[in-house]
C-alpha positions in Angstrom: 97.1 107.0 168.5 99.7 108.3 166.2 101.1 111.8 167.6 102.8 114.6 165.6 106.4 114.3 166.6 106.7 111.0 166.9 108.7 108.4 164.7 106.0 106.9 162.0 105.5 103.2 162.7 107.7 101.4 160.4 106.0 98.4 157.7 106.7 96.4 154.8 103.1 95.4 153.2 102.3 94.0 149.7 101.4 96.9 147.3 99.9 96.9 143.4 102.0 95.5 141.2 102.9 92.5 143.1 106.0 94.4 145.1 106.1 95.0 148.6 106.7 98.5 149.9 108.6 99.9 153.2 108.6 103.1 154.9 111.5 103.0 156.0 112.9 102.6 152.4 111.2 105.1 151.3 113.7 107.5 153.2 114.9 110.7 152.5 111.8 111.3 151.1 108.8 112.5 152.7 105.6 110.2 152.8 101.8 111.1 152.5 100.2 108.0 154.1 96.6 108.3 154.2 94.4 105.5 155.2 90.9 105.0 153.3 88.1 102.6 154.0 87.5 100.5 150.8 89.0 100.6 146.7 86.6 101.6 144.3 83.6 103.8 146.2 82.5 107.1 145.7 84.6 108.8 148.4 87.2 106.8 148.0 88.2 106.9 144.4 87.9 110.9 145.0 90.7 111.2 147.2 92.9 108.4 145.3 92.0 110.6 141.9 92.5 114.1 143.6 96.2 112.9 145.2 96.8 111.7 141.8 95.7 114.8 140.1 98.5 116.4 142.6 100.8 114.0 142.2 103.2 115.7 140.3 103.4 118.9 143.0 104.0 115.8 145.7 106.9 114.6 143.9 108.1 118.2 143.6 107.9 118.8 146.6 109.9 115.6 147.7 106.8 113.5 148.6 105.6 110.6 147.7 101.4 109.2 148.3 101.3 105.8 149.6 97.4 104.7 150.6 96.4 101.7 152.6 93.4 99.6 153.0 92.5 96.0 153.4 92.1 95.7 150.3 94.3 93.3 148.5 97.0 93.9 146.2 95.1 92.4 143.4 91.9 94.6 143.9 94.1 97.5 144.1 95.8 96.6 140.8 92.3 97.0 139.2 91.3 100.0 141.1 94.7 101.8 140.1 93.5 100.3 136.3 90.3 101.9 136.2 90.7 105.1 137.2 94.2 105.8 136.3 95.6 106.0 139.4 99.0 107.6 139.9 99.1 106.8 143.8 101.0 103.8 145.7 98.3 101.4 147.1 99.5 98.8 150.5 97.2 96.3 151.5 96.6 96.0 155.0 94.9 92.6 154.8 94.9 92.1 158.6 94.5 95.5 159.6 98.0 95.5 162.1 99.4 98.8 160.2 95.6 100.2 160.7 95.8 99.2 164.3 99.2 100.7 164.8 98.0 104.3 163.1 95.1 104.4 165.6 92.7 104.2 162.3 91.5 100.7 162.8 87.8 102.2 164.6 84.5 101.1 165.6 81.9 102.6 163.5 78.2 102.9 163.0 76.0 103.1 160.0 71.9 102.6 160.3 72.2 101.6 163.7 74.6 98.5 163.5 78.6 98.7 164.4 81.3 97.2 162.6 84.8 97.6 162.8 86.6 99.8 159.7 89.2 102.1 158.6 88.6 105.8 159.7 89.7 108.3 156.6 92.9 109.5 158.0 96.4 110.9 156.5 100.2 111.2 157.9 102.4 113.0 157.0 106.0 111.9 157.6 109.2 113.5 157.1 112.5 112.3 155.5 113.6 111.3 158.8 110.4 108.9 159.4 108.8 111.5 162.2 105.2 112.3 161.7 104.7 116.0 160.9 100.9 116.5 160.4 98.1 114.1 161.1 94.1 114.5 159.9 91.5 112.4 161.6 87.8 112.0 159.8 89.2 113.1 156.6 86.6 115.0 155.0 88.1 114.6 150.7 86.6 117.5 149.0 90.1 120.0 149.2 92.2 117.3 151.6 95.2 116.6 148.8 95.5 120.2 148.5 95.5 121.0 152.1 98.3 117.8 152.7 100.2 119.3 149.6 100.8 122.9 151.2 101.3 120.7 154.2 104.1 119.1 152.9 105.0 122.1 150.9 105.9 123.7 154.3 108.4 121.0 155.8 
């Protein structure tokens, strides 16, 4: 489990558009890196629409929203298509980043479990230390809660 104060677990995953994307390259900037279960459902394509909808307040404010999922580069391409989507999406393919961020959980839905991302967001400073985490994201109000969040670094 990732703890506030501690140095953000560094990775270099493929992201839409075909590029790859570091954290640590992403430096002096401060990073919103919220993990979501699957591109393209309800919930979802809320909090990917909502961030964007804030986007320009992030980048303002010296931040930039990166999201992660196992979904692939490709399928984020056409989720980012669709819904105009103003967000950086990773693919986590193999879940390791998931599994390093302590958001790679055992869940339950009509009585079966399955492994899958928890809804969860970091946010990390311009020095790669995590400032703020939130577990069981709930999306209705969560960008604008994480903006004043990083409005306040």
């Amino acid at each position: 489990m990732i703890e506030i104060g501690t140095q953000a677990p560094d990775f270099t995953l493929p992201r839409d558009g075909g590029e790859m994307l570091s954290l640590s390259a992403l430096r002096p900037k401060a990073v919103v890196l919220y993990f979501y279960p699957k591109d393209d459902t309800s919930g979802c394509t809320r909090e990917a629409v909502d961030f964007t909808e804030l986007g320009p307040d992030f980048a303002a404010a010296g931040a930039m929203v990166v999201g992660v999922s196992k979904d692939s580069a490709t399928k984020h391409d056409k989720f980012i298509a669709k819904h105009a989507l103003g967000v950086a999406l990773v693919s986590d393919e193999d879940s390791d980043l998931c599994e390093r961020y302590g958001v790679w959980v055992e869940k339950s839905m009509y009585g079966k479990s399955y492994m899958g991302i928890e809804r969860a967001t970091f946010l990390i400073d311009g020095a790669g230390v995590v400032r703020a985490v939130w577990h069981k994201v709930k999306v209705p109000g969560h960008a604008a809660e994480v903006l004043a969040a990083v409005k306040a670094l």
